[in-house]
Structure formats: C-alpha cells, structure tokens
C-alpha positions in Angstrom: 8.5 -10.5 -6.5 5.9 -12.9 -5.4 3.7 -15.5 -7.3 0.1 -15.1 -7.3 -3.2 -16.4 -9.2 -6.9 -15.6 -9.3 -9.3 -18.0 -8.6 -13.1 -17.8 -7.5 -14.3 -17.4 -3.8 -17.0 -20.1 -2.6 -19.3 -17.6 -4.3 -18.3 -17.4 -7.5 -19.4 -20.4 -9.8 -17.1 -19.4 -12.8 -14.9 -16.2 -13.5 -14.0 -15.8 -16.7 -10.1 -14.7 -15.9 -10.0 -17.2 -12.9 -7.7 -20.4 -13.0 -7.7 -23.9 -11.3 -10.6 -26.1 -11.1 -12.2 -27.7 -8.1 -13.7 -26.9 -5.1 -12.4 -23.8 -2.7 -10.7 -25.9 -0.8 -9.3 -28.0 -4.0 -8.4 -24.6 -5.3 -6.2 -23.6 -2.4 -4.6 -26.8 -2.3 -3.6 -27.3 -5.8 -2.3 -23.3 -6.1 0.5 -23.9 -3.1 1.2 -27.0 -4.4 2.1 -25.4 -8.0 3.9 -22.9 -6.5 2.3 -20.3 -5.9 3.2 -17.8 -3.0 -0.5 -16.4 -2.5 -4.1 -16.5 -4.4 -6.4 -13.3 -5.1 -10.0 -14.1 -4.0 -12.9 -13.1 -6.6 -15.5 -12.4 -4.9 -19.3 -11.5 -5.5 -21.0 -11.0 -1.8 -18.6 -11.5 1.2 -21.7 -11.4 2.9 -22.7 -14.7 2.2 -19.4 -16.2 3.0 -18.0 -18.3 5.8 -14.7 -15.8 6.5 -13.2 -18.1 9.2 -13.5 -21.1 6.8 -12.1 -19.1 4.1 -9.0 -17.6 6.0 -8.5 -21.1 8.0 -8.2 -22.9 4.2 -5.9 -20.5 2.8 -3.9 -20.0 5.9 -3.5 -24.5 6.1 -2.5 -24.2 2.4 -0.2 -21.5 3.2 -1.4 -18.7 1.1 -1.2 -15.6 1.6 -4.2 -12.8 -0.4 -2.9 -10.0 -1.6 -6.3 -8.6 -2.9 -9.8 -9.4 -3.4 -11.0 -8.9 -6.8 -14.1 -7.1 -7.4 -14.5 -7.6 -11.5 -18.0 -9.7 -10.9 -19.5 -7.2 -8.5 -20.1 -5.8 -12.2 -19.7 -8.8 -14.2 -22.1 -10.8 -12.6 -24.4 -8.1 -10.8 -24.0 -5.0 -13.0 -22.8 -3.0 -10.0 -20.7 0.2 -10.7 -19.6 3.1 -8.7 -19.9 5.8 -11.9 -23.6 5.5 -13.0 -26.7 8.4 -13.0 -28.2 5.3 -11.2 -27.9 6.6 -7.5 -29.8 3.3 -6.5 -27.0 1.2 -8.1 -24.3 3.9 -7.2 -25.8 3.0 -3.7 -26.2 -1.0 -4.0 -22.7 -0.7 -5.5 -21.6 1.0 -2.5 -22.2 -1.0 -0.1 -21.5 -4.3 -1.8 -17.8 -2.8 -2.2 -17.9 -1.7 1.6 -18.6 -5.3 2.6 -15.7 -6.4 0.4 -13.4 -3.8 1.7 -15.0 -5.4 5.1 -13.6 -8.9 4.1 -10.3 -7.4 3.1 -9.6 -6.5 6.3 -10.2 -9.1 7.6 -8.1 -10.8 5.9 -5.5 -8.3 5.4 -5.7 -7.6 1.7 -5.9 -5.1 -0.5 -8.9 -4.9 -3.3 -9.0 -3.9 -6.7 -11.1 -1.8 -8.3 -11.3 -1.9 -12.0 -14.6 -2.3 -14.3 -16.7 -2.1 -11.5 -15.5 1.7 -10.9 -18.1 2.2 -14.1 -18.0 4.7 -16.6 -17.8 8.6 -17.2 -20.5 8.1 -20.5 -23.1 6.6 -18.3 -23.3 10.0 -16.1 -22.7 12.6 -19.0 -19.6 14.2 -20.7 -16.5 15.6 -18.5 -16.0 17.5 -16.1 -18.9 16.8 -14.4 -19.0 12.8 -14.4 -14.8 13.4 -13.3 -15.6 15.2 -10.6 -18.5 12.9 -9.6 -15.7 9.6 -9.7 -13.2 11.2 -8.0 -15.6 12.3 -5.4 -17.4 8.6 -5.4 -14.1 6.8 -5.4 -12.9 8.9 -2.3 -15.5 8.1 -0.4 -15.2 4.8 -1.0 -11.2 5.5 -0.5 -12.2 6.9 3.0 -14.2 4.3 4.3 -11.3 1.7 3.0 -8.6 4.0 4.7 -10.6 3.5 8.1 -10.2 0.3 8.2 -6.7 0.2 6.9 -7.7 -1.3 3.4 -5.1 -0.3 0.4 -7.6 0.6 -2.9 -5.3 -0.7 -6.4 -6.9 1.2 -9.5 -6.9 -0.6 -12.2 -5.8 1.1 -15.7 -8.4 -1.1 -18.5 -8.1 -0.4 -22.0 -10.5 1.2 -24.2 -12.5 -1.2 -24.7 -13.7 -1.9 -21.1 -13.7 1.7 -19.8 -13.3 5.6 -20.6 -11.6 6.9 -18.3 -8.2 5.7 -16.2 -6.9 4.0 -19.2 -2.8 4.2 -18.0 -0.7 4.8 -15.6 -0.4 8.1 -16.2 -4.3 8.6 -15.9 -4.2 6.6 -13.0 -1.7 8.6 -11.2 -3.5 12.3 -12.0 -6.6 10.3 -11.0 -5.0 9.3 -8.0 -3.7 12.8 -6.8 -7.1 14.1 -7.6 -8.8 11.5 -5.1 -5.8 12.5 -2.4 -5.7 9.5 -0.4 -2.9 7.7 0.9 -4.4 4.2 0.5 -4.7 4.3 -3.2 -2.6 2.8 -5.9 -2.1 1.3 -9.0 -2.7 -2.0 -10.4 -1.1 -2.8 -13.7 -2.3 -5.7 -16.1 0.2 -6.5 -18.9 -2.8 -7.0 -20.9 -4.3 -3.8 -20.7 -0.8 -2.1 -20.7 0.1 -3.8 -24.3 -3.1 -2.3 -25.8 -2.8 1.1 -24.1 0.8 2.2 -22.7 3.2 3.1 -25.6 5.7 1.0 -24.1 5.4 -1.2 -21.0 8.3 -0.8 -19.4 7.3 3.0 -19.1 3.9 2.7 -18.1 5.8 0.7 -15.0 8.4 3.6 -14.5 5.7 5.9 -14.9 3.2 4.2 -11.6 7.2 3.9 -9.7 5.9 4.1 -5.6 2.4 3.7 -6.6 2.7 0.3 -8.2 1.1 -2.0 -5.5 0.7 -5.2 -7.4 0.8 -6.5 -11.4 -1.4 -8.7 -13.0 -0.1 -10.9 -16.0 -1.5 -12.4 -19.2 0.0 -12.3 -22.6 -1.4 -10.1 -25.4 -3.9 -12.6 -26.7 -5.1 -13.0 -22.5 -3.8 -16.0 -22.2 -1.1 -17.3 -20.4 2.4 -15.6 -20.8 4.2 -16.6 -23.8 1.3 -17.9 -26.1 1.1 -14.1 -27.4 3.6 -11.5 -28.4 4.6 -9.6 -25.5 8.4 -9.3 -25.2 9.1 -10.0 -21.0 12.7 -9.4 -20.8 12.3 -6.0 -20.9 9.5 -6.0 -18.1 11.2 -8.3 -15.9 14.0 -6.1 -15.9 12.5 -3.2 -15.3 10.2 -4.1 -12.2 13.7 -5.6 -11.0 15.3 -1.9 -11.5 12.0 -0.5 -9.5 12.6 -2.3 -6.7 9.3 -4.2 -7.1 8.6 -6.3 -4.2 4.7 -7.5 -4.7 3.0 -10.0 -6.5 3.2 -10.5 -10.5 -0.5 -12.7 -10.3 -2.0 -14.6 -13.1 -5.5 -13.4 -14.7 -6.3 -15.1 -17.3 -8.2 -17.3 -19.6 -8.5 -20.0 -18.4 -7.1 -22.1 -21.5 -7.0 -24.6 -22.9 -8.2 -25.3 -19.1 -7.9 -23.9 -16.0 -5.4 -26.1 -14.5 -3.7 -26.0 -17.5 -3.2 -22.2 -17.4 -2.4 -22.3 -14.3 0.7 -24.9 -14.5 1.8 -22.9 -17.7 2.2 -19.5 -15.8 3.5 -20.8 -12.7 6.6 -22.8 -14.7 7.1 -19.0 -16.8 7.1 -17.3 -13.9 10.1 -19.9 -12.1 12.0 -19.3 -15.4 11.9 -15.5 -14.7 12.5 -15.5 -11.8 15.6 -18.2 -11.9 16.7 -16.2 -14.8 
C-alpha cells in the first residue's frame, strides 16, 4: 500500500480537507520529504493551469498522482452533475471533462464525490436514478476514451442521498456498466455509514481503487475512535495494492496533520 496526501493545486487558495502549507512547489517538496509516495491534486479549473509546470514539479519531487480531486468543483463553484439545472448539469460537465482532461495527462485517476450532486434536487426516485446513472456514464464514457479511471465516492448522509456505501456504490456501479469505474472509500464516511468497516472493504473487493483516511472526528488517524488493526488487516487480506491518502482537517495545522499521518501510517505499515 502506498502513502498519499491531498493538497491544493495552484488553483486552489484553501481546501478545507487539504494538508501542508506553502506554495505548490513548497507543497510538493515538503510531502516527499515526509514521506509520502504520491499527492492527490484538488483542483478547481485545470483550465487555468500551467500542466507542464505542474507535472515537471511533482515529477522533480518525485511524486506520483494517483487522482485529482474534484470536491471544490462544488465546494467552491456549486457545480454538480445531478441537478434540474441543465445549465449547471452542463457547466458541471464540462468543468469535469477538463479535469478528466488533466488526468490524463497526468495519468491519474479522479474522484467524484459531492460534486456528483443529489437525487432530491431533481425529484424523488426512479426518475433522478435513472437520470445519475445516465449523467455519470456519460461522463464515464468520455473518461473511458481517454483512458481515465472514475473512483465513486460513498459520503455519508449528511453530504449526499444517494451512494452512501459500498454496497450502493457497487449496484450503482453495475447500473452505469463501465469498466473504468470504481470505488473510493473514506474511513470517515465508512465509520458513520458501513456497519462495520472491515466489511464495507470486503464488500468494494476488485473495485476498491484507492482509500482515503481520517479518523472519526476528521482529523488525523488516532485523535478519534476508529479501531485500525482491524482495517489494516483486512486491506492486507484483499490484496490492496493503492494508496491509503490523507484527507483531512487540517489540524491543529496543516503541516501538522500532515507529519501526524505520515508517522501512523510508517507504524502500520512497519507493523
């Protein structure tokens, strides 16, 4: 299992589950320098970016991005895939085709979590289902031509109505049909919604593409109650060979957060 933290692209200012402080390039630096095996880029508007700059930093700090986080496409803009908006359904979708765009470029995957929207502002089920699953595979098309893998994202209910667990995830998933969508599962959102983790993980098996960490209270692991053994174990039973990535508050301080979840994550995997 690799290492892996969030932090914010040239374009984003300040995410709110983003860690390290500094400039990009500071960023970069200071994440290989902890440890850390690879960085996932939030982005806003890849359009506005300089991509050679961005893959030449992370490639001299030797990063690798495993996905491109697309949580302020709605945080920060309001954009959503599920809405009775068509004109944001439309601004949404090409936003995320110009960070699917960016992905491939640099060879990453992207996540798609609250900025898929929500069923309630369309109408009641089936209809708004059948309208994500038809949204999200054309998105899932467009991502599959240019060899971009799409990670759902599972939020609890609190965030969104619909794909609250693996198991949604996975009959979500099968309804879309795609080859290049999976699941992403945050321990956070998992410890709210899954019964029990562990079978939340054995429940995603194959279709677990990458696992986001933060402890129960969302901040970094061990300052809440979740109980790791178990987890560690069982992603080691799976097979699981991606990235366990911080997102996180970013407290008491980023860099803080950061040098806390790095050191937990060397004691799991040393022991």
């Amino acid at each position: 299992m690799k290492k892996g933290v969030v932090i914010c692209g040239p374009d984003v200012r300040r995410g709110p589950l983003a860690l390290i402080s500094g400039t990009f390039e500071e960023k970069a630096h200071k994440a290989a320098l902890l440890g850390f095996d690879g960085i996932e880029l939030m982005v806003r508007d890849p359009a506005g970016l300089d991509w050679p700059h961005v893959q030449a930093t992370l490639q001299a700090a030797g990063l690798e991005v495993p996905q491109i986080v697309t949580g302020e496409l709605y945080g920060a803009d309001g954009l959503c895939l599920v809405t009775a908006d068509n004109d944001l359904y439309r601004r949404a979708e090409a936003r995320l085709h110009s960070v699917i765009d960016l992905a491939a470029y640099l060879g990453a995957m992207i996540n798609l979590g609250r900025t898929r929207g929500r069923l309630d502002l369309i109408g009641k089920m089936p209809e708004a289902w059948e309208i994500a699953v038809e949204r999200l595979r054309k998105l899932g098309e467009y991502a599959f031509e240019k060899q971009v893998k799409i990670t759902l994202e599972p939020l609890n209910r609190y965030e969104s109505d619909f794909i609250l667990s693996a198991e949604e995830g996975l009959r979500f998933i099968q309804a879309v049909n795609l080859d290049n969508l999976g699941l992403m599962l945050d321990l956070f959102h998992m410890n709210i919604e899954e019964p029990v983790i562990e079978d939340g993980l054995r429940t995603a098996g194959d279709r677990l593409w990458h696992v986001h960490i933060a402890d129960s209270n969302r901040r970094y692991p061990g300052s809440g109650h979740i109980q790791y053994d178990g987890i560690f174990a069982t992603l080691r039973d799976m097979g699981y060979q991606g990235y366990i990535s911080a997102e996180l508050f970013s407290l008491p301080d980023p860099d803080t957060a950061a040098q806390k979840t790095i050191e937990f994550l060397l004691r799991k995997e040393n022991g």
